[in-house]
Structures are given as structure tokens and as C-alpha cells.
N, C-alpha and C positions, 0 to 999 in steps of 0.2 A: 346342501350336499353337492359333489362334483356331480357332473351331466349323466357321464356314463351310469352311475348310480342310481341316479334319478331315472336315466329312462328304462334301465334293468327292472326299477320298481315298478315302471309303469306296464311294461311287456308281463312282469308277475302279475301280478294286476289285474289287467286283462286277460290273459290265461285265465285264471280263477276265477272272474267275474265269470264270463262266459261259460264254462265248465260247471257251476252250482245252477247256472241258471239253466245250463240245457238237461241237467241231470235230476234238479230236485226244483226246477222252477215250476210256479203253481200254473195251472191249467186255467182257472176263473180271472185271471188278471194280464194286465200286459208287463211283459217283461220290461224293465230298468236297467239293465247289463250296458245297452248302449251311451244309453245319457251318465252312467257311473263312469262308464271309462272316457267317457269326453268330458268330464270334470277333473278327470284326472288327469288327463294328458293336459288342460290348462292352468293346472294347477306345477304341474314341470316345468310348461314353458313361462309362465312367471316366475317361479323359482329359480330356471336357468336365467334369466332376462337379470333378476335382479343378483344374484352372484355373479352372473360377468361385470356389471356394473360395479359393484362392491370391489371384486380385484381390477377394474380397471381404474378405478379411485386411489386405489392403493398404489400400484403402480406410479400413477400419475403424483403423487405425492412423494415416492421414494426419488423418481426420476428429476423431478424437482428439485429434491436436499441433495440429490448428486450433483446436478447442474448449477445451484448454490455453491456447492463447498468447491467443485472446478474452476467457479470463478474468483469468486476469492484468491483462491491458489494462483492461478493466472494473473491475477492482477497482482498480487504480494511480487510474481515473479518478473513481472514488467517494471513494478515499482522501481525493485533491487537492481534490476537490469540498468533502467537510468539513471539510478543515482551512481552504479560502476561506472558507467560514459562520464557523465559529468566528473567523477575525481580522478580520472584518466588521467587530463591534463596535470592535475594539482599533482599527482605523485610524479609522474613522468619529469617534470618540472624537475623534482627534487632528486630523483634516480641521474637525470643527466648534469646534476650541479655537484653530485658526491661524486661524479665519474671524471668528471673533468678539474677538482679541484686533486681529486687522487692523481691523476697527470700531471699536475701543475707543481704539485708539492714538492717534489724532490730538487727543483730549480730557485726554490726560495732556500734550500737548505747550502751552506757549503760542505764540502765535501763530504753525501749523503750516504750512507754505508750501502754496501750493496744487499743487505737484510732490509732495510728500510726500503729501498728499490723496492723488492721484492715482494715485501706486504703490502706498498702503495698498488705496484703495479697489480697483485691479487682484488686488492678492493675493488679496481676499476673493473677489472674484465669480470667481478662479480655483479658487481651495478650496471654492466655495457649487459650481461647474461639477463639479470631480471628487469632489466628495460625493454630487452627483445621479447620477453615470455609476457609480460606486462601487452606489450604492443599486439602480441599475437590475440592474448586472451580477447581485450577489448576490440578487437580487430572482429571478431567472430561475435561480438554484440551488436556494435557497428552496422553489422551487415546485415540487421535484421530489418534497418528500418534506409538502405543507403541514400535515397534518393527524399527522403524527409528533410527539409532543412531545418525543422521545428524537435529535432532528434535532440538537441542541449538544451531543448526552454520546455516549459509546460504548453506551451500552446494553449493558456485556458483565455487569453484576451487581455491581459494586465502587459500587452508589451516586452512577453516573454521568448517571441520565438525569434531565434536566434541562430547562426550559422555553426554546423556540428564542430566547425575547430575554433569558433570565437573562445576569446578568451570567458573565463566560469568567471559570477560576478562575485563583488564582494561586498561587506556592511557602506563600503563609500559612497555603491550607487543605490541605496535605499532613497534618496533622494529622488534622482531618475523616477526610481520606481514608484516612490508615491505622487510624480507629475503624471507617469504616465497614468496612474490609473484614475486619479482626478478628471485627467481628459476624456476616461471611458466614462464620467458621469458620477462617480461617488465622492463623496465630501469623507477627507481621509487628513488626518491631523498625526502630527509623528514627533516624539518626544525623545530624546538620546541623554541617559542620564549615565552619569560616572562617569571615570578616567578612564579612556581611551587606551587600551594595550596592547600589542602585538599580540595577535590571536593566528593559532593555525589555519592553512588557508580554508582546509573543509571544515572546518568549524564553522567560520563564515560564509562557505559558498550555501551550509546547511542552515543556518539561523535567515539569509538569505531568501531561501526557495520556502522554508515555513512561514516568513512572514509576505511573499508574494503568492502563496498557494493560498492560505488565510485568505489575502485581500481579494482573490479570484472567487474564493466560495463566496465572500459576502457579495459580491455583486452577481453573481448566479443563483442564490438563494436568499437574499435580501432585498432586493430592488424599495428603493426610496433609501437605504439605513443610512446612517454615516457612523465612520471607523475610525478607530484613536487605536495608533500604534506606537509600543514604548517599548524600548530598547534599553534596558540596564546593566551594566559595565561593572562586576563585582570581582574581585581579588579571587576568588574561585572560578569564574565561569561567566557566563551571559544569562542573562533573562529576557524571555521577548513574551511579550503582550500583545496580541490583536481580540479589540472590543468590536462588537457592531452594537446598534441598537435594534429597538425593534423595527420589520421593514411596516412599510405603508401598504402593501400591496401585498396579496401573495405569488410565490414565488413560481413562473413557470416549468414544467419538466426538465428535469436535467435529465439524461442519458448516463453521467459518470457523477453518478453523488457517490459519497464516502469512497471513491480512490484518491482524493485529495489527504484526507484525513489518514490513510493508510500510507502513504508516501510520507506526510511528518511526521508520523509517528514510529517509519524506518530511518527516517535520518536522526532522531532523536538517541534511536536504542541504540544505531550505529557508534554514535560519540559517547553510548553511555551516559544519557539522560533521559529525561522525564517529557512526557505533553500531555498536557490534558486538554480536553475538547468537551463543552459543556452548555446547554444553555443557560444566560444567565437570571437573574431574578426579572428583571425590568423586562423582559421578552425579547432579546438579542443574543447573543453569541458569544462565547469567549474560549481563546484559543491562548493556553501557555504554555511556556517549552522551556527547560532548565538544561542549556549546556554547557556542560565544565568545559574549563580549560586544559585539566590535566586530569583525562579518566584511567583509574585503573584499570591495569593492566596484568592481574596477578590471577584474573579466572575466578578470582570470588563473586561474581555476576552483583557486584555492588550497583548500584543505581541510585545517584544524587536525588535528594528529595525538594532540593532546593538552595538557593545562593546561599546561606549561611549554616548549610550543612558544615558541620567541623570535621568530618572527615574528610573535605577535598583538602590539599596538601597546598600551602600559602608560600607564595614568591618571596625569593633571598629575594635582597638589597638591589642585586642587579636584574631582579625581573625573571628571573630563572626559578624553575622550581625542584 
């Protein structure tokens, strides 16, 4: 019962106690009135003792799944934050190469109508428009972390952190990357299978960062394992593979476990593909990621199930799709 209640009961209580005993209490005996209502009043304050404890459990349990689901949120939100930093460059890139080719165009033509002018010169100052809004957006992300130099890389130890305007890396330096991380101690073997084809650059900066985020976990939560990474090149999309085995050791605290795994699995849904994250039979790890090459685009929230899905759309002759 709430306090108040409880000690109202106990004040009736003892009124009454007291009251039958001074009015019809027996002359041959000694009165009990006293020791009644001091049972009674310890019988409140255990009462009270153990319902504060009970709603302070309670509490302490909802304040928990709050500060759970905040963080989460928070971290999804830092995620997405860095992966907009990172394709900064990669669109920005593209925004100043349509603006300057829309300049350039009218001088490749002879005598270029002046409608042509017109719509060339519209395209520019639209591209010069959403280059600046672009600039500004990422600008105000930027500046949450300005004096971080580790603001482009993960910073988890794999030889990621890197200067905020270096250039975003691509599938060429997986190489790099699996020396660098050999040199932090892990036995890492990397396999590149298929024909090799002009992929978009966040395709690759994303296949990239999941198979260096990957090789980060296993040496944070594997210590002894070794890692085989495979890279497959399919007429739909990419496939990436990171295996560990099982470690030798167990693995000491991490502070940031599962924000790795939340990060590939927004650059994943970003491109409109798949990862899964699992352990595998033998007691090691395996991390897949299925990114198209050309994801739709039409809001039917399709989601490749894998490289020989028939519904990704197969490259004409010249590699276009």
C-alpha cells in the first residue's frame, strides 16, 4: 500500500487499540494496546521499506531501457553522420565535374544555339547551387568533431585514421589495408575473385569500410584468430566475405562492441543491400555483405538477397546498365 495509507492505517489503529482498551480492557490482566501498536507500526515500516525498494527497482529498470534505446539512437545517429562525411568528397567530386563539363560544353559545339547556352548554362548554376547546399549541409557535420583528425577513418587500430579532407579509399587499397593490419598482429589472407568493373565510388568506399570495420572487430574480439577475406566481382554487384576463426584467448572489454556492426549494416541498406553478421559453426565469426551495383531506385524497398539475385538488371555490351 502507498505510505500515506499505510500510516493512516496505523494512526486508526492505534486510536482503537487504545480506546477498547481503556474502555472495556480487563482489570485482572495487563494491558497489550502497547506492544499491538508497536507491531504494527513495524509492520508499516517494513512495508514502506519494501515498496520503496520495489518502485525504486522499477525505476531503475525503465531508466535503463531509456538509456538503452538513447543509445542506440545516438549511435545509429553518429553512424549516418560519418558515413555523410565520408561521401562528401565522393559526391562533391561529381557535383563539380557536371558543373564544369556544363561550362565547357558549349565551346566543343560550333555554333551552339543560344537555348542550348541556356540549358547548359541552367545545369551549372544548378550543380554550382547544390554543391554549395551540399558544402554547407556537411559543413555543420564537420563541425561536430573539427579538431579530430580521425573524423574520415574508424579509428579502431587497423590503420584507419586519416586526415578529414584525405582522399575516401577504394577496393585498390584493400591491399594496404590487409598489411596494415597484419602488422597490428593478425594473420589475414585476401582473395579477389571475378572481373574487375568500374564500380561507383561509394560502393567501394562502403565494401571498403565493411571489410576494415570486420577486420577491426576481429582483432578486438578475437585475439590469436586468423581472418580470410574474399572479395567477389559479379555482373550484379560485389560480395565481401570476412571469416575469423575461433580465438585462443578470450577476448578483453571493449567499450564500443556492436557500433561496428551497426555502421555496416548502414552502409549496406544505404546501397540497398544485405549483411549478415553471425557466428559461425567451427567458433569464429562471419561477416557478409551483398552490394549491387545498380540498386533500385523506384521506392519499392527491394533488398538484394544475393549476387545471383535475377532481379538486379545485367550490363549492355558496353558495361552500362
Amino acid at each position: 500500500m502507498p505510505t500515506r495509507r499505510s500510516v493512516a492505517a496505523l494512526g486508526v489503529s492505534g486510536l482503537v487499540t487504545f480506546a477498547l482498551q481503556g474502555q472495556f480492557g480487563g482489570t485482572k490482566y495487563a494491558g497489550t494496546g502497547a506492544a499491538a501498536v508497536a507491531i504494527f507500526a513495524i509492520a508499516v515500516i517494513v512495508g514502506t521499506a519494501l515498496r520503496g525498494r520495489k518502485e525504486a527497482r522499477t525505476q531503475l529498470v525503465e531508466q535503463e531501457t531509456l538509456t538503452a534505446e538513447e543509445r542506440a539512437h545516438r549511435t545509429l545517429l553518429e553512424e549516418r553522420s560519418r558515413i555523410a562525411r565520408e561521401l562528401h568528397d565522393v559526391v562533391a567530386h561529381h557535383m563539380s565535374v557536371i558543373s564544369i563539363q556544363a561550362q565547357v560544353a558549349p565551346h566543343l559545339v560550333e555554333n551552339p544555339s543560344d537555348e542550348l547556352k541556356e540549358n547548359l548554362d541552367g545545369i551549372r548554376q544548378n550543380a554550382l547551387e547544390a554543391l554549395t547546399e551540399l558544402r554547407r549541409v556537411l559543413g555543420v557535420l564537420r563541425s561536430e568533431h573539427p579538431d579530430n583528425p580521425a573524423v574520415a577513418g574508424t579509428g579502431t587500430g587497423t590503420g584507419s585514421t586519416t586526415a578529414p579532407h584525405a582522399p575516401q579509399p577504394t577496393l585498390d587499397r584493400l591491399d594496404a589495408l590487409v598489411e596494415n593490419t597484419r602488422a597490428a598482429g593478425l594473420t589475414v589472407t585476401l582473395d579477389v575473385t571475378g572481373e574487375r568493373r568500374p564500380l561507383q565510388p561509394g560502393l567501394e568506399l562502403s565494401a571498403y569500410r565493411i571489410v576494415q570495420e570486420a577486420l577491426s572487430n576481429v582483432l578486438r574480439h578475437a585475439p590469436g584468430a586468423t581472418a580470410r577475406v574474399e572479395v567477389v566481382h559479379e555482373r550484379s554487384g560485389l560480395t565481401v566475405w570476412v571469416a575469423n576463426s575461433r580465438p585462443e584467448r578470450p577476448a578483453p572489454p571493449s567499450p564500443g562492441a556492436g557500433h561496428g556492426l551497426l555502421g555496416m549494416r548502414e552502409r549496406a541498406a544505404m546501397l540497398g543491400g544485405a549483411l549478415s553478421a553471425h557466428p559461425s559453426p567451427d567458433g569464429g565469426y562471419l561477416v557478409s555483405a551483398y552490394l549491387p551495383a545498380y540498386p533500385r531506385l523506384d521506392g519499392l524497398g527491394y533488398v538484394p538477397q544475393g549476387p545471383h539475385d535475377a532481379h538486379a538488371p545485367a550490363p549492355d555490351k558496353d558495361g552500362t546498365a
